[in-house]
C-alpha positions as CSV (number, residue, x, y, z in Angstrom):
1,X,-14.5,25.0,13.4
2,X,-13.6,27.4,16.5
3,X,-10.3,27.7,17.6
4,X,-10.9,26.7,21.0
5,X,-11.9,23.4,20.1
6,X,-8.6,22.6,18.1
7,X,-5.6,21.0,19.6
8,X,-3.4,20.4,16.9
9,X,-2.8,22.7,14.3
10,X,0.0,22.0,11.6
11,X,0.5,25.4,9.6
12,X,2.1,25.3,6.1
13,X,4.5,22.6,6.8
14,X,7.2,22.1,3.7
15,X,9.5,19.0,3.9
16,X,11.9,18.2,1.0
17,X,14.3,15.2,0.3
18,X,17.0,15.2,-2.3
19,X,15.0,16.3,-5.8
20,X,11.6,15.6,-4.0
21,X,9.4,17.7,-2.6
22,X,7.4,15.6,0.3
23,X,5.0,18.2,1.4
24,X,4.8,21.4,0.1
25,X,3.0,24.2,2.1
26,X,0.6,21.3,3.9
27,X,-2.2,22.3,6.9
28,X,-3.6,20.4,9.2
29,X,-6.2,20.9,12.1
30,X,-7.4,17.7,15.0
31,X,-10.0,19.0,17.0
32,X,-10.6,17.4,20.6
33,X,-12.6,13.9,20.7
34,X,-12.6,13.8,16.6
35,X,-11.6,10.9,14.9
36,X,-10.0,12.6,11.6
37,X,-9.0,10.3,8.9
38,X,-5.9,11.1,6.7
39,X,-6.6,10.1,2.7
40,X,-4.3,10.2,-0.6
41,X,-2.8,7.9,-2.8
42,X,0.8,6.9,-2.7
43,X,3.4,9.2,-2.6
44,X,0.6,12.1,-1.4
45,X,2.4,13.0,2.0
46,X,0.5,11.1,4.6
47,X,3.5,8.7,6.4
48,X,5.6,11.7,5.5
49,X,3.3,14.4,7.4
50,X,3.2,11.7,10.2
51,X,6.7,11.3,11.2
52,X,7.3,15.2,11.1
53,X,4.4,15.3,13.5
54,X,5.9,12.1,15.5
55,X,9.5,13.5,15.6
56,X,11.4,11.1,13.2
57,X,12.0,13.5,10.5
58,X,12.4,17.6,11.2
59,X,10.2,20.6,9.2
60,X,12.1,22.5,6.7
61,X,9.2,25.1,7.4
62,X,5.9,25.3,8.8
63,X,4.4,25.8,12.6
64,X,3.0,22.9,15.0
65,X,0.9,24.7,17.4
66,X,-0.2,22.1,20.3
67,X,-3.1,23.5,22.5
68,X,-2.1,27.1,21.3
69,X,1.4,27.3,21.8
70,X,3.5,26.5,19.5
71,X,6.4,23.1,19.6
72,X,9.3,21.7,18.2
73,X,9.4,18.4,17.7
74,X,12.7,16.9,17.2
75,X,12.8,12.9,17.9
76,X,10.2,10.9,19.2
77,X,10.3,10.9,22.5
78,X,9.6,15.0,22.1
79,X,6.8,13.8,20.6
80,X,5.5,11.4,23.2
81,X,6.5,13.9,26.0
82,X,3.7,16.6,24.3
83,X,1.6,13.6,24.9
84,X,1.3,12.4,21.3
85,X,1.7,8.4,21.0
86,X,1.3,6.3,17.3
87,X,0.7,2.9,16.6
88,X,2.1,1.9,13.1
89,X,0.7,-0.8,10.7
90,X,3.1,-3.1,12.2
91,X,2.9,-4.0,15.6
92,X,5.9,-2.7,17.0
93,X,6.0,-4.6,20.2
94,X,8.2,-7.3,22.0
95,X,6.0,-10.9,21.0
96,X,8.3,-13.0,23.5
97,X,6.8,-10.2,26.7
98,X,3.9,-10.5,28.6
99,X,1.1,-8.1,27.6
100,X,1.7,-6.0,30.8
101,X,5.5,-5.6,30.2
102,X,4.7,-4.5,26.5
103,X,2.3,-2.1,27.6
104,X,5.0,-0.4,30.5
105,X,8.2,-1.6,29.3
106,X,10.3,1.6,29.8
107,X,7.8,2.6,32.5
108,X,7.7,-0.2,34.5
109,X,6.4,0.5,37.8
110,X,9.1,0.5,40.4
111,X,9.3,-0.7,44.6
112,X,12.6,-1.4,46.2
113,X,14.4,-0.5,43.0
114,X,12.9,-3.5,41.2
115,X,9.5,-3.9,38.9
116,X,6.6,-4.1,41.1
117,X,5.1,-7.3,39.3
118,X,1.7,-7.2,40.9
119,X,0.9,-3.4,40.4
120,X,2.4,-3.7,36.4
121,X,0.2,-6.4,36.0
122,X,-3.1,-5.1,37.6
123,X,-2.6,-1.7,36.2
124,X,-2.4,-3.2,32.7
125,X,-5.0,-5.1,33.5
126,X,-7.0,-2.3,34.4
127,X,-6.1,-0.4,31.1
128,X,-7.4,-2.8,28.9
129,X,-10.7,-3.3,30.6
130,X,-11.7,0.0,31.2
131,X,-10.2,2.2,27.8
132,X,-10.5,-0.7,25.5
133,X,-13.1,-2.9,26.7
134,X,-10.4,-6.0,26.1
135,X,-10.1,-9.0,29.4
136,X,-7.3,-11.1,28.9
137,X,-4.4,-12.7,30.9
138,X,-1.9,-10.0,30.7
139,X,0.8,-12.6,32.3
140,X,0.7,-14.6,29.0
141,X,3.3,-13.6,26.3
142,X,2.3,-11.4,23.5
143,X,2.8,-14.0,21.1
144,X,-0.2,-16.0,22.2
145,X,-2.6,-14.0,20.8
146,X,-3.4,-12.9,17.5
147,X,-3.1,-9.8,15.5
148,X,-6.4,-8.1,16.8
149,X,-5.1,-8.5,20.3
150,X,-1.7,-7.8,19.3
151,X,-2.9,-4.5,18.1
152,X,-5.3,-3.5,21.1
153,X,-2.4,-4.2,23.1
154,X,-0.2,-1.8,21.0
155,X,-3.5,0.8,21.5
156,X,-3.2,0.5,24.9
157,X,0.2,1.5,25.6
158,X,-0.2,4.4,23.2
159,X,-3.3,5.6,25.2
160,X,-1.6,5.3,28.1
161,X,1.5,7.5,26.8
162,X,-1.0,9.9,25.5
163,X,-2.3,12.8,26.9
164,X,-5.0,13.5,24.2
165,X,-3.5,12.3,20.8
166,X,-3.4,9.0,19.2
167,X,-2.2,8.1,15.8
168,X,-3.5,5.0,14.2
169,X,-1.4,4.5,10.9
170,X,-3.0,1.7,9.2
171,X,-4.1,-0.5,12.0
172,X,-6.7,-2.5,10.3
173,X,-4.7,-3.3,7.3
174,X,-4.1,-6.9,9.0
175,X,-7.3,-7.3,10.2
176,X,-10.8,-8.7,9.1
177,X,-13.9,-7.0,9.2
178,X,-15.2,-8.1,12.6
179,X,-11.6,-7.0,13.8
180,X,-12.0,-4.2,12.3
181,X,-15.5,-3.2,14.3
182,X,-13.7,-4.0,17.0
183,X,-11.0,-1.7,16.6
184,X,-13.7,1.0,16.1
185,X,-15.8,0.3,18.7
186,X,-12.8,1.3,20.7
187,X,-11.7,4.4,19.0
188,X,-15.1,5.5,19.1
189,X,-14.7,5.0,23.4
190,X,-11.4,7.0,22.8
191,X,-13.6,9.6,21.0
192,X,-16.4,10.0,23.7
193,X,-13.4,10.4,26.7
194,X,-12.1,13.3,24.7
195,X,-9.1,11.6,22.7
196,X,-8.3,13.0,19.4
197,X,-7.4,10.6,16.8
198,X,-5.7,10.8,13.4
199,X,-6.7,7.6,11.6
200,X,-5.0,6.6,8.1
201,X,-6.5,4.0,5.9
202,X,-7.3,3.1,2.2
203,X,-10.8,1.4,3.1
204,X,-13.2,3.7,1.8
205,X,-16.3,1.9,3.9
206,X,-13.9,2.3,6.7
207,X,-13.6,6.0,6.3
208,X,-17.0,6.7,6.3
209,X,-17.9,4.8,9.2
210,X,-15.9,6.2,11.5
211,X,-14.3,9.4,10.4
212,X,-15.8,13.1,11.4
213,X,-13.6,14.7,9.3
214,X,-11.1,13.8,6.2
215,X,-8.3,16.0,5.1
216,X,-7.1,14.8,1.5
217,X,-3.2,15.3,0.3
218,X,-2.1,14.6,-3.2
219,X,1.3,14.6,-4.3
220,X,2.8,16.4,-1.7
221,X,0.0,19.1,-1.4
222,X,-2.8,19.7,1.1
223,X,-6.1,19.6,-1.5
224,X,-8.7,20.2,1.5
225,X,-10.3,19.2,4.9
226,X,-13.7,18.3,4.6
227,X,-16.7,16.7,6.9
228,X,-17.0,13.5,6.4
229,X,-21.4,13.4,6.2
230,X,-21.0,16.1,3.6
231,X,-18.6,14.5,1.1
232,X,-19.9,11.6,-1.4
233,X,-17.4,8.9,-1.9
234,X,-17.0,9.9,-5.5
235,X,-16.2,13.4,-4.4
236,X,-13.7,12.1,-2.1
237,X,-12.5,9.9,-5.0
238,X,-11.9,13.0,-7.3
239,X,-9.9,14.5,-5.1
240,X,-7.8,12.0,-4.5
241,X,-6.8,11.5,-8.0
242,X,-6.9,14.7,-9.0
243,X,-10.2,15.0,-11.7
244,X,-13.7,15.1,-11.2
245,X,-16.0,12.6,-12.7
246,X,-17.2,15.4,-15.1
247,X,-14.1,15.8,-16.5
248,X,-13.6,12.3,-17.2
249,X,-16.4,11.6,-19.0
250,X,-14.8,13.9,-21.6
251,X,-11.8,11.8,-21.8
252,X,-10.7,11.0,-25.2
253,X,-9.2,7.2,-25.4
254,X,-8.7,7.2,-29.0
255,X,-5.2,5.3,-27.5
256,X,-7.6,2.2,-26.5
257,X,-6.7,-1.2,-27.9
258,X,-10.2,-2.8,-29.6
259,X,-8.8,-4.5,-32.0
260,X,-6.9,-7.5,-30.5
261,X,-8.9,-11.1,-30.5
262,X,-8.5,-12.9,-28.0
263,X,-8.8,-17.2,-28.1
264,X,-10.9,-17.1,-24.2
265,X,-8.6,-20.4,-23.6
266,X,-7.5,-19.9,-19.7
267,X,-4.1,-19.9,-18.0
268,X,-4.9,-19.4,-14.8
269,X,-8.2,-19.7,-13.1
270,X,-8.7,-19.3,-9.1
271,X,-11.4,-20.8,-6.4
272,X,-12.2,-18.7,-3.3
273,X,-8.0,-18.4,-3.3
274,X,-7.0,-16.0,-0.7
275,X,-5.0,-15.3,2.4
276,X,-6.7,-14.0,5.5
277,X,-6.1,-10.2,6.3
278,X,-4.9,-9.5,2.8
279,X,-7.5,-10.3,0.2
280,X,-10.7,-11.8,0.7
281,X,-11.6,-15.0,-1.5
282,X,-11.9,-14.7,-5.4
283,X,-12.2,-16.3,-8.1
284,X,-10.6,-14.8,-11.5
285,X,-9.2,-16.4,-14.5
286,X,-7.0,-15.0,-17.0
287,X,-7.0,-16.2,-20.6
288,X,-4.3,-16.5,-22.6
289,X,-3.0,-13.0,-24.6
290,X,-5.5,-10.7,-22.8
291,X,-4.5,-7.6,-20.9
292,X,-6.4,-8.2,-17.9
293,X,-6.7,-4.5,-15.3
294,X,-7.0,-4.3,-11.8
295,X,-8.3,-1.1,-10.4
296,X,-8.8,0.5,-7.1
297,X,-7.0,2.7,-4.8
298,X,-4.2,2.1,-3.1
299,X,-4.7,-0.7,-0.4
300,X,-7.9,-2.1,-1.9
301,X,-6.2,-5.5,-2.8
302,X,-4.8,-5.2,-6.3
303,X,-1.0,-6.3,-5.3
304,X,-2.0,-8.6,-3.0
305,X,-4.1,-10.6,-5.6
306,X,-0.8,-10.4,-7.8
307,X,1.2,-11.4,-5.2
308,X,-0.6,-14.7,-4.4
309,X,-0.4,-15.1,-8.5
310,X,3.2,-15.3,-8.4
311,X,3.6,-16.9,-4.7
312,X,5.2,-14.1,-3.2
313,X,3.0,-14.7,0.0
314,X,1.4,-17.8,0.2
315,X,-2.5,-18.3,0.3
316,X,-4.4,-20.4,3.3
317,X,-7.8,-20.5,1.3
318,X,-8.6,-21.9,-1.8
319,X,-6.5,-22.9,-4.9
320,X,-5.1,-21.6,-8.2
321,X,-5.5,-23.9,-11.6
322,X,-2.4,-23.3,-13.5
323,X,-2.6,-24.7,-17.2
324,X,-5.2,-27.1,-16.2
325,X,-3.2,-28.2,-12.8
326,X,-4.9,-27.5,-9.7
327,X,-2.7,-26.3,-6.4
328,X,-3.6,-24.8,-2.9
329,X,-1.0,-22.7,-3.4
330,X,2.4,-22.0,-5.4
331,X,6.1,-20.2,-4.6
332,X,8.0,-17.7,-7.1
333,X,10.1,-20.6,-8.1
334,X,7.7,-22.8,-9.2
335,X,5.7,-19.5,-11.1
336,X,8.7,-18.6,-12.5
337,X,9.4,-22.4,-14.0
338,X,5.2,-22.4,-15.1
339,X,6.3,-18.9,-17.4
340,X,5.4,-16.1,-14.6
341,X,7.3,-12.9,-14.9
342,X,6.6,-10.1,-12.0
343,X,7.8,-6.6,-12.2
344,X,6.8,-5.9,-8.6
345,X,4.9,-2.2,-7.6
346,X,8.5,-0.7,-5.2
347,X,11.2,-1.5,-8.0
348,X,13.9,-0.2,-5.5
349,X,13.1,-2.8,-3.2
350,X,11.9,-5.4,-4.7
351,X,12.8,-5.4,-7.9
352,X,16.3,-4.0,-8.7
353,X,20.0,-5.3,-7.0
354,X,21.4,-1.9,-6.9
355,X,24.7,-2.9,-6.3
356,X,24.8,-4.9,-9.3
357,X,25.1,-4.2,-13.1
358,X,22.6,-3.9,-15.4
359,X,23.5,-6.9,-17.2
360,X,23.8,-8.7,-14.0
361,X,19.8,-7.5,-13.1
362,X,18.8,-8.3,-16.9
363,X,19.9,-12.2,-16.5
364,X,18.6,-12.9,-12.8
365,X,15.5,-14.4,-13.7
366,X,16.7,-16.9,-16.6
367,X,19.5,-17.6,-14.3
368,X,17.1,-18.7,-11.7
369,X,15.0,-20.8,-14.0
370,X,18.4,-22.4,-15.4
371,X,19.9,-23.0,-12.1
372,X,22.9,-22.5,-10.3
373,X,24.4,-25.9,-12.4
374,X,23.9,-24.4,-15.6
375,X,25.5,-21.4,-15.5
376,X,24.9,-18.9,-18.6
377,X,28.5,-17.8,-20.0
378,X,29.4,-14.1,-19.6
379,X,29.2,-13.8,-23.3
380,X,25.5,-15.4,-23.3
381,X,24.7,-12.8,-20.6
382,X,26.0,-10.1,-22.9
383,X,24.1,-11.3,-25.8
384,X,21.1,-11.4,-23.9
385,X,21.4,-7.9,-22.1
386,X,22.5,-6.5,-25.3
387,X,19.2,-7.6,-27.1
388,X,17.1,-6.3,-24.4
389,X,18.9,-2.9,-24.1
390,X,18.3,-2.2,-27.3
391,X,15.0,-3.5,-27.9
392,X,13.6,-1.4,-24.9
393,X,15.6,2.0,-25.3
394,X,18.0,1.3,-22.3
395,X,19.7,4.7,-22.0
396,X,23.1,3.3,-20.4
397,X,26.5,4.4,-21.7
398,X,27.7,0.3,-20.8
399,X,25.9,-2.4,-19.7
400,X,28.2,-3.0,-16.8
401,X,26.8,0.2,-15.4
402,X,25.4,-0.3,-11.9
403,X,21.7,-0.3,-11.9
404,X,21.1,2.0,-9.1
405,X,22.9,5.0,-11.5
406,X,20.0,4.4,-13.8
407,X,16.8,6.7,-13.7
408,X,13.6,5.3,-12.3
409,X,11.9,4.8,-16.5
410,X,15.4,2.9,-17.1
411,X,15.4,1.0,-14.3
412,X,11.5,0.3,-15.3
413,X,13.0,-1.0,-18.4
414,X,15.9,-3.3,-16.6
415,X,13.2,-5.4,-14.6
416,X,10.8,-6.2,-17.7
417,X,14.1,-6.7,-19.5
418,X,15.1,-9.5,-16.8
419,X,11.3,-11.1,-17.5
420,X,11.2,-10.9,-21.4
421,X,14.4,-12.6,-21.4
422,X,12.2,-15.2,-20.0
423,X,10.0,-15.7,-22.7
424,X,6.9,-15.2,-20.3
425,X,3.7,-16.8,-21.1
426,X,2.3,-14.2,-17.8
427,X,4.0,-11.0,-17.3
428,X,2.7,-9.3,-13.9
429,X,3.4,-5.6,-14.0
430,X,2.3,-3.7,-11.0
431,X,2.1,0.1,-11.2
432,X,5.7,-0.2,-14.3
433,X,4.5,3.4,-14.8
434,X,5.2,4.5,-11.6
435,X,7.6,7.8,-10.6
436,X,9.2,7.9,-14.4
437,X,8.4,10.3,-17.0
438,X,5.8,10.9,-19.7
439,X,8.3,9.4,-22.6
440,X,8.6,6.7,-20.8
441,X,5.2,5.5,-19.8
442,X,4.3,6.1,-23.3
443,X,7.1,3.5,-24.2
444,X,6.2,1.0,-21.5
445,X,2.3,1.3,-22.8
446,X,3.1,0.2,-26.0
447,X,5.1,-2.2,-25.2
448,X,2.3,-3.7,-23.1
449,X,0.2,-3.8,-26.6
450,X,3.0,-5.3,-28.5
451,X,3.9,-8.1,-26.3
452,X,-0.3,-8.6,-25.6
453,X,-0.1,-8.8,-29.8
454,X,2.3,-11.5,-29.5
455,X,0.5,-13.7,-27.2
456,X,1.9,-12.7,-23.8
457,X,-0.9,-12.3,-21.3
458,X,-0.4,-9.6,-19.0
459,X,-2.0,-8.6,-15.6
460,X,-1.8,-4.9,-15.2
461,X,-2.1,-3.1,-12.5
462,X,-1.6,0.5,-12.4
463,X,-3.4,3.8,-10.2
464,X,-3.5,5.8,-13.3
465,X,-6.9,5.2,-14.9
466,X,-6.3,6.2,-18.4
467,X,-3.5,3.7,-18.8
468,X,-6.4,0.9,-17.3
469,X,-8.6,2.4,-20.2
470,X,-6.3,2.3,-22.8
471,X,-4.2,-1.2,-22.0
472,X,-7.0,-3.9,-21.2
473,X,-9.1,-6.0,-22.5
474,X,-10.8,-6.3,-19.1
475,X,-10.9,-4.7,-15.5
476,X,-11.5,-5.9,-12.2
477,X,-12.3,-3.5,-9.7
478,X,-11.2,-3.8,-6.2
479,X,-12.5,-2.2,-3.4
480,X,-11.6,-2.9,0.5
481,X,-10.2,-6.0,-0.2
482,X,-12.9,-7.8,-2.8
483,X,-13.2,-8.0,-6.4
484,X,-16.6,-5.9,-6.6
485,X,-16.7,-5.6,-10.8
486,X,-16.4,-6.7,-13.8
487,X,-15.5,-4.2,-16.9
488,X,-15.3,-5.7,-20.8
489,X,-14.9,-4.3,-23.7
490,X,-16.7,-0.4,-24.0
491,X,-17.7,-0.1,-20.6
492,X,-13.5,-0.3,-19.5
493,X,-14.2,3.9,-19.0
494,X,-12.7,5.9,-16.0
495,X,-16.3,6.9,-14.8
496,X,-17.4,3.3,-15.0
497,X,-13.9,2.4,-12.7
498,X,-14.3,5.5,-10.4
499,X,-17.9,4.9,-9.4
500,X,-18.0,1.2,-8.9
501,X,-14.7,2.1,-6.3
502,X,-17.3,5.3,-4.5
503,X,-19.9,2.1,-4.6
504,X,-22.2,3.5,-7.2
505,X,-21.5,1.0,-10.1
């Protein structure tokens, strides 16, 4: 690409936090009117390379070089001022404003030293009809319309901050597909009038119908920048995970569990159960002591199927048979009363208390299933945390140690600790391999295959293939939001997984 035709240009940019290196030595070119999508698994770098680029955290080295000359960007309003505006996953906006004071609020047009009403209003007006195609009644709140307005309204304000450079982080992750083609309809306007866009997404169709250009980071690292029409999706797929498709047809899963018999009697079976702008319809059962994989990349649908599992977000389609029973839709409380355990994908959020002990964290769940009236004795909770540390390996020198003093494998531990304590009859474990060490996967994958032994049925769901291979009995594949496969038995292999995910299964 020639020079003259790029306007960004991020040069070996290095950001570290406390013992983690964010982005190490990253580049990054945007050419003008190219629509240049950003791809990598969690943890790669993107949000990080995004908010050093948006001002909201600083380089620890590196160059930005805007239109030739080089900036430093410091907060984001330095951003905005070198005319680059961003529109985040969520709408970021003020629901109880009109459209037109959402759109100009800060820049309200002024006469008399008050807000010129009339010219706010047909200015926003304006802006929606002719950059984004969108008539509406820009006097109504925000609130009355729905999220695909919501998020051409939050579009339009960043165009109209920008002077050439729009980040869209995630915009369609809350949308459905004709929503979607919307929203590219009107990048690809952007595009034609010379705007340069960074667009971030998981959706793979999504990528290649609307990207020129796709730079891929993994763990931290730039791995290459590539044109879109030249690279296949399993290509694009390799990269992201780090091995090519060659190389994983050599894989040796002498680890994989064949042995286990399972009764086919179901636990849980769904009907077109779903929730709009999350997962689309499907229909799954899971039989009783079966290790049953879901497997995609990030953002394809795998959590949110677990979450409607365990009523974490509630569906609006469908229904979920539990033990025969038949619902529209169910709440952690009641999943947790039916035998549901969930060790959640972000255990620092949504899994561990931090500021309490590990005992404390270990007797949460059986607590809650007891409730608040029958309280569990401290020297019950002690017997209980006490079995669990030591069946699981709990490196701790007390078990009134805070949680949050714990590395990430032992926290791992604490939260399935908390659900075996249960006695689960379904243990939901999203990504429990996550951010901890070899040893300790190892431990947690055996475990899976002990408990699975026992009769505990498990839904797994984890973005390292092997540990798909070797744990289940069966896979579902996810891609952009639908179950697109089916794997049993000796065809649960990584080059089966990765090519039904490029679309070639």
């Amino acid at each position: 690409m020639e020079d003259n035709n790029v306007v960004l240009k991020m040069e070996n940019i290095c950001k570290t936090f406390p013992g983690v290196n964010a982005l190490s030595s990253v580049n990054f070119q945007l050419a003008k009117g190219e629509i240049h999508t950003l791809m990598g698994e969690n943890g790669a770098g993107k949000s990080t390379l995004i908010k050093v680029l948006t001002g909201v955290y600083k380089i620890d080295k590196g160059k930005i070089i805007l239109n030739g000359k080089e900036i430093f960007i410091s907060s984001t309003r330095d951003a905005q001022e070198h005319g680059i505006s961003t529109v985040y996953q969520e709408v970021n906006l003020c629901f109880n404003l009109t459209v037109a004071e959402n759109i100009y609020i800060g820049r309200e047009p002024m006469k008399n030293k008050s807000i010129n009403w009339n010219e706010m209003n047909k200015n926003a007006t304006k802006l929606l009809e002719d950059r984004l195609n969108l008539k509406i009644d820009v006097k109504k709140t925000l609130s009355t319309y729905s999220v695909a307005i919501q998020q051409m309204v939050a579009i339009a304000r960043a165009v109209d901050i920008s002077r050439g450079i729009l980040i869209l982080d995630e915009p369609t992750s809350s949308l459905d597909a004709n929503e979607a083609k919307q929203l590219f309809v009107v990048m690809k306007k952007l595009k034609s009038e010379g705007m340069s866009i960074l667009f971030v997404t998981h959706f793979l169709d999504q990528v290649y119908e609307i990207s020129d250009r796709i730079t891929v980071l993994r763990n931290g690292e730039f791995v290459g920048t590539y044109e879109a029409k030249n690279l296949t999706r399993i290509d694009l797929i390799s990269k992201m995970i780090g091995k090519d498709i060659g190389e994983v047809e050599k894989l040796n899963n002498t680890f994989k569990n064949t042995t286990r018999k399972l009764s086919g009697e179901k636990l849980i079976e769904t009907h077109q159960f779903g929730k709009k702008g999350t997962i689309e319809p499907f229909d799954i059962d899971i039989r009783k002591g079966e290790v049953l994989g879901l497997a995609g990349l990030l953002g394809s649908g795998r959590s949110e199927i677990a979450r409607l599992i365990f009523g974490i977000d509630k569906s609006d389609h469908g229904t979920i048979e539990i033990k025969k029973k038949k619902y529209s839709y169910i709440y952690p409380k009641k999943a947790i009363l039916d035998g549901f355990g969930f060790c959640p994908e972000d255990r620092k959020v949504e899994g561990i208390v931090g500021q309490l002990t590990i005992r404390e964290n270990i007797i949460l769940a059986i607590q809650s299933r007891r409730g608040i009236i029958k309280y569990l004795s401290i020297k019950k909770q002690q017997e209980i945390a006490k079995k669990y540390i030591d069946l699981l390996s709990i490196k701790t020198p007390s078990m009134e140690q805070r949680i949050d003093n714990l590395s990430g494998g032992n926290q791992q531990k604490v939260i399935l600790a908390r659900w075996l304590a249960t006695d689960p009859q379904l243990l939901i474990l999203d990504e429990p391999t996550r951010g901890i060490d070899v040893g300790a996967k190892y431990e947690i994958e055996k475990l899976i295959a002990k408990l699975a032994s026992e009769g505990v049925t498990i839904l797994f769901i984890s973005s390292e293939l092997q540990e798909i291979v070797r744990s289940c009995d069966r896979v579902l594949v996810l891609r952009d939001r639908k179950i697109i496969k089916e794997l049993i038995g000796e065809d649960i292999q990584e080059k089966n997984i990765m090519q039904a995910i490029a679309g070639r299964g």
